[in-house]
Backbone as a chain_set.jsonl record, in Angstrom:
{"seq": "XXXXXXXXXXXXXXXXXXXXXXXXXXXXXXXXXXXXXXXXXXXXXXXXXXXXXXXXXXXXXXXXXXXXXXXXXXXXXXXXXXXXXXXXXXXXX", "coords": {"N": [[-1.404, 10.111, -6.967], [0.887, 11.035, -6.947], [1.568, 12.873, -5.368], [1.541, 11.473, -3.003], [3.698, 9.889, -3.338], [5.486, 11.726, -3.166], [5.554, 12.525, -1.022], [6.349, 10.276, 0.439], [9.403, 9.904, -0.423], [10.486, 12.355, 0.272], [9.847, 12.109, 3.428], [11.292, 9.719, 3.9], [13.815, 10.058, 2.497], [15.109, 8.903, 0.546], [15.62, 9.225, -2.37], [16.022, 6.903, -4.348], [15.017, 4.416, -3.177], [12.483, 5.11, -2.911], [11.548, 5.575, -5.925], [11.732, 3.145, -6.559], [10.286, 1.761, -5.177], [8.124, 2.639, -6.599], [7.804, 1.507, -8.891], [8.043, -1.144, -8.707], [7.423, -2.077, -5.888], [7.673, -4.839, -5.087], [10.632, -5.829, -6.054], [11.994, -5.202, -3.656], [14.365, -5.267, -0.781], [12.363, -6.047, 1.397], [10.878, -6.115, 4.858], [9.646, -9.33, 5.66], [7.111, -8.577, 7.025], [6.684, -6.126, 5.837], [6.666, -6.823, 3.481], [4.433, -8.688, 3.375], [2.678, -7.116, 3.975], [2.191, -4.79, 1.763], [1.676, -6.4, -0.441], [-0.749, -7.23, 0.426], [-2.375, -4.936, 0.173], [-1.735, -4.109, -2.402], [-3.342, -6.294, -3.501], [-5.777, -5.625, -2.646], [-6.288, -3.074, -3.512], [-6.071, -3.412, -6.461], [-7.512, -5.644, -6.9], [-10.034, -6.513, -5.459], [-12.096, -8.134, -4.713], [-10.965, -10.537, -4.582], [-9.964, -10.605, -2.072], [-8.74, -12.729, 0.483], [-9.758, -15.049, 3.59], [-7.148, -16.307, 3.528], [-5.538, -14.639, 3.187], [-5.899, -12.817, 4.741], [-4.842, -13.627, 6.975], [-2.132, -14.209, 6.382], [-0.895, -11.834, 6.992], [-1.684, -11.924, 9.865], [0.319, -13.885, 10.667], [2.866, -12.985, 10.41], [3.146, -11.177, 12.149], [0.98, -9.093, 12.445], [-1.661, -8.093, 13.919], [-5.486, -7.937, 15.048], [-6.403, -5.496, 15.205], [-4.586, -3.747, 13.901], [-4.563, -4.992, 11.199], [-7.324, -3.847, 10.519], [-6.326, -1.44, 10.155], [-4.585, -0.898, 8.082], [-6.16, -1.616, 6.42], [-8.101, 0.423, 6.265], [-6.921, 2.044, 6.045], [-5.13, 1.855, 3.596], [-7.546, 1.983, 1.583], [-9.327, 4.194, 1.739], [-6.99, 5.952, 0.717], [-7.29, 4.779, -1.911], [-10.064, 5.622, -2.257], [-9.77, 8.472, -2.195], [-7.602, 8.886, -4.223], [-9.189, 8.328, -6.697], [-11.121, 9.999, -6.433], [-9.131, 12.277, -7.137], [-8.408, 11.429, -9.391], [-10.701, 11.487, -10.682], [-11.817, 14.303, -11.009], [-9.891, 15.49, -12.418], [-8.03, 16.499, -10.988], [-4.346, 17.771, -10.823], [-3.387, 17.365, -13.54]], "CA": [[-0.342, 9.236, -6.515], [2.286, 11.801, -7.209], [1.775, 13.634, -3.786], [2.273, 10.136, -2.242], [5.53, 9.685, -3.713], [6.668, 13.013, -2.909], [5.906, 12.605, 0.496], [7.578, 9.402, 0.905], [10.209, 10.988, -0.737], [10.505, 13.501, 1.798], [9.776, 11.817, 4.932], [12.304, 9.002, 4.376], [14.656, 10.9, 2.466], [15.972, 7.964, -0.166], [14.545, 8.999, -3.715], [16.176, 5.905, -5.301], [13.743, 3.553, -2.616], [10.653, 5.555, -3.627], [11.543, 5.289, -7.461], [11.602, 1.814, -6.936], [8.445, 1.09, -4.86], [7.043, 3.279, -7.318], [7.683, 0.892, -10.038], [7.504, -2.59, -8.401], [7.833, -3.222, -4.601], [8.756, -6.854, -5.089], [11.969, -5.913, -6.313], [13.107, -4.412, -3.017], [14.964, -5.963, -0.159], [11.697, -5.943, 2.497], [10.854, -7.344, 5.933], [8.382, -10.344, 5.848], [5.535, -8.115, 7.45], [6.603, -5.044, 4.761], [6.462, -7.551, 2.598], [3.277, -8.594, 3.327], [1.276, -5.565, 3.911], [2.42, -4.52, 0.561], [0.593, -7.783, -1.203], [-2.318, -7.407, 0.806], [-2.727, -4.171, 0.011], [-1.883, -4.364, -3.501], [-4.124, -7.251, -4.252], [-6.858, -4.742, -2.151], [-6.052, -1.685, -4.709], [-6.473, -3.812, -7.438], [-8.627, -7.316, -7.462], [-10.708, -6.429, -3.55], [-13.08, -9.157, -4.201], [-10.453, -11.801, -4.406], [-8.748, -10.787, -0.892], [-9.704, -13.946, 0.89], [-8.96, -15.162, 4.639], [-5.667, -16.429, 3.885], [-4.741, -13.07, 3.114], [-5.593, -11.821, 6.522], [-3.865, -14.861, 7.896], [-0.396, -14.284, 6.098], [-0.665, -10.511, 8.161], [-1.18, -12.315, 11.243], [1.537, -15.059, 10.697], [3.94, -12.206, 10.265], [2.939, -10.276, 13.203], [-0.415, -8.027, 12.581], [-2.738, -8.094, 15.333], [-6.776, -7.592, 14.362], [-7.204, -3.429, 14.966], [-3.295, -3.493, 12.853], [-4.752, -5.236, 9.668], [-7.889, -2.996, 10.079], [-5.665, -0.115, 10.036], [-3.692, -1.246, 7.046], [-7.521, -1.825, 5.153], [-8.706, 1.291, 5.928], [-5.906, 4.138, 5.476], [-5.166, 1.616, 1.567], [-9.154, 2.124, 1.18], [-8.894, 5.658, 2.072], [-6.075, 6.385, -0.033], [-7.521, 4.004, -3.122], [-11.265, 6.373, -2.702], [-9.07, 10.063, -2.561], [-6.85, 9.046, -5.33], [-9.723, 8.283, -7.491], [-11.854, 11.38, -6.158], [-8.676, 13.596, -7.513], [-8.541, 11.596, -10.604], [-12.298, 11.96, -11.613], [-11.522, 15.72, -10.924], [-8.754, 15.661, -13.382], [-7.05, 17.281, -10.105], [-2.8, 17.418, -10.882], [-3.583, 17.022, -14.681]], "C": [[0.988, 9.962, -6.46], [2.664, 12.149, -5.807], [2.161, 12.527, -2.924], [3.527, 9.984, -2.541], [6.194, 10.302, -3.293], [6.451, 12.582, -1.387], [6.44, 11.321, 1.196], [8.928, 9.99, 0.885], [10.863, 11.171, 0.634], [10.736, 12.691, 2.945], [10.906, 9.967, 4.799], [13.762, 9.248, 3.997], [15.485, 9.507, 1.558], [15.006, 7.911, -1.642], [15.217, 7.272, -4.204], [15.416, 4.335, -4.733], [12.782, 4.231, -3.284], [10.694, 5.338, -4.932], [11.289, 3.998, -7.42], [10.394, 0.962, -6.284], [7.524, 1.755, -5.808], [6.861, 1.866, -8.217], [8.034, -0.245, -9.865], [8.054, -2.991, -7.204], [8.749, -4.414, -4.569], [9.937, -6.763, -5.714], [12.712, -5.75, -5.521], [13.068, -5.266, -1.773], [13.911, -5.442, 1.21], [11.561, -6.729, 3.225], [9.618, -8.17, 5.546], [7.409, -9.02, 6.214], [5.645, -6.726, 6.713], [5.947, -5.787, 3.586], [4.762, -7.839, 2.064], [2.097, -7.699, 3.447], [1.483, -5.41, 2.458], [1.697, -5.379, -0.426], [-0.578, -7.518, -0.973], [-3.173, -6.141, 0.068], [-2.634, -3.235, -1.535], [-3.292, -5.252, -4.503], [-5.822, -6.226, -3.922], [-7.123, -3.805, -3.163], [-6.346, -2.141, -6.172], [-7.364, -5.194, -7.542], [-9.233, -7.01, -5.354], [-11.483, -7.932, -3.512], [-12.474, -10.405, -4.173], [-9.548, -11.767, -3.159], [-10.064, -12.033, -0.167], [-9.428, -14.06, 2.46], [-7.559, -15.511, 4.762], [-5.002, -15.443, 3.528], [-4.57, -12.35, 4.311], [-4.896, -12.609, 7.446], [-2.42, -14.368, 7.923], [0.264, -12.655, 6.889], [-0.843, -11.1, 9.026], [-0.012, -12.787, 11.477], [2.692, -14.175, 10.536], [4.158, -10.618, 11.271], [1.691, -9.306, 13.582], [-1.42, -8.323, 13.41], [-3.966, -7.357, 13.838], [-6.464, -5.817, 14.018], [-5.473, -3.186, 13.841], [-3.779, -3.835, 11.391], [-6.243, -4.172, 9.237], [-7.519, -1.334, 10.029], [-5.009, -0.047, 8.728], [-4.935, -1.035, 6.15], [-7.956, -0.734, 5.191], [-7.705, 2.505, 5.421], [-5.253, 3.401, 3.969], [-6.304, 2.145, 0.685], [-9.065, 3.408, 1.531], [-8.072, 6.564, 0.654], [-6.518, 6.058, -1.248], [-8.797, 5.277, -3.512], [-10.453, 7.754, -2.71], [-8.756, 10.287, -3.977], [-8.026, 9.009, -6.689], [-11.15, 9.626, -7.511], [-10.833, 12.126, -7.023], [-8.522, 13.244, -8.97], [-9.487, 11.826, -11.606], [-12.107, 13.677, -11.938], [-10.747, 16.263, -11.754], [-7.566, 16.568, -11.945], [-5.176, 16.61, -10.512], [-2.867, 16.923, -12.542], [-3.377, 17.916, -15.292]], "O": [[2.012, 9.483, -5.973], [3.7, 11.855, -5.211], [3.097, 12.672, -2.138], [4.389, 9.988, -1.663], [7.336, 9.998, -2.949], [7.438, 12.326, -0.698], [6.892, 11.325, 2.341], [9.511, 10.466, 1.859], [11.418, 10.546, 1.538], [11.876, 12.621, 3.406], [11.055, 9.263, 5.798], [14.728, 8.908, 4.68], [16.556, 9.155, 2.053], [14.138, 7.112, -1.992], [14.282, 6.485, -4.352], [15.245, 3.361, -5.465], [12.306, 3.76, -4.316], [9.664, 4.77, -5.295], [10.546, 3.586, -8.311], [9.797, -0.045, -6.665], [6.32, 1.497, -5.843], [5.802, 1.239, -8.176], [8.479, -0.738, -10.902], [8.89, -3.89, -7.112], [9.882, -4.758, -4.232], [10.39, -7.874, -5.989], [13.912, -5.893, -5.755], [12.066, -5.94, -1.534], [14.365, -4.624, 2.009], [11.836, -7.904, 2.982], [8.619, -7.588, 5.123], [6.984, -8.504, 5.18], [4.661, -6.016, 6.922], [4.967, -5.441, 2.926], [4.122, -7.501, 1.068], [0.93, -7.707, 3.054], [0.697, -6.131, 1.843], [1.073, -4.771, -1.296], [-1.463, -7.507, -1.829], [-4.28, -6.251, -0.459], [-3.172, -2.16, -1.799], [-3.883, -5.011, -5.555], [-6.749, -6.149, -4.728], [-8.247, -3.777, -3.665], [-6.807, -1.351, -6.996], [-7.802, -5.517, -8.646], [-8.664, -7.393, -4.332], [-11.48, -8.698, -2.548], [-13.135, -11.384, -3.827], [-8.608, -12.548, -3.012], [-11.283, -12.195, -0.197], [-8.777, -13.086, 2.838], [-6.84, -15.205, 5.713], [-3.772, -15.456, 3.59], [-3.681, -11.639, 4.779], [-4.448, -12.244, 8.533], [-1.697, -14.159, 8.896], [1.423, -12.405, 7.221], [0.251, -11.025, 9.586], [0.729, -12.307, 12.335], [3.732, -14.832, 10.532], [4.844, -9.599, 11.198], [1.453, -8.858, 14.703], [-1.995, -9.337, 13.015], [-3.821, -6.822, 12.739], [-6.357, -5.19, 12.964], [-5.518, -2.272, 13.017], [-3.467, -3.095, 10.458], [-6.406, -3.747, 8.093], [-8.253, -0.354, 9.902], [-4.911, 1.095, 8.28], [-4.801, -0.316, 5.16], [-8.415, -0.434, 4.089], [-7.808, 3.481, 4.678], [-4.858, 4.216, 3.136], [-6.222, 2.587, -0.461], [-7.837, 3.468, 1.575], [-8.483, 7.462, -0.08], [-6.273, 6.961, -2.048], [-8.769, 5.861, -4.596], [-10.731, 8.223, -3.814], [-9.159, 11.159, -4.747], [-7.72, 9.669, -7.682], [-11.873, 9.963, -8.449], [-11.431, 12.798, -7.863], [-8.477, 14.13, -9.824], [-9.38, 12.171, -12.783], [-12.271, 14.148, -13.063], [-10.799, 17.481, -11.929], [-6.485, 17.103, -12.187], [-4.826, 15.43, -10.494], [-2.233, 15.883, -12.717], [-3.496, 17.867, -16.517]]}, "num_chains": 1, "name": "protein.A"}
């Protein structure tokens, strides 16, 4: 998760945003459909079997088209199976 950070970091160029999505999103002044990706894809990273349809709803209702929310599920799911590939590895430890 580190290398994620840094490369937010980097590519938006505002450490004191990344410090603070590091350490709780919902504190920071986002759009509705930031907003919501961020939930969805939270609740995905941690509790998967309780994402339900009104989860994929509240991404439509805020703009996400179908192939957009399966873009959002797979590069979180992606990122969720790496991060836990480099931590079995003890990789960055």
């Amino acid at each position: 998760m580190e290398s994620h950070a840094e490369f937010l970091r980097l590519t938006c160029l505002d450490a004191e945003f990344t410090a603070a999505l590091r350490r709780d999103y919902t504190t920071l002044p986002l759009s509705p459909a930031d907003r919501a990706m961020l939930d969805y894809v939270a609740k995905l990273t941690r509790h998967a079997w309780r994402v339900t349809p009104e989860d994929l709803e509240r991404l439509r209702q805020v703009g996400f088209d179908e192939r957009a929310i399966l873009q959002i599920n797979l590069i979180a799911s992606w990122f969720n199976y790496i991060n836990r590939v480099a931590d079995g590895l003890g990789v960055g430890k």
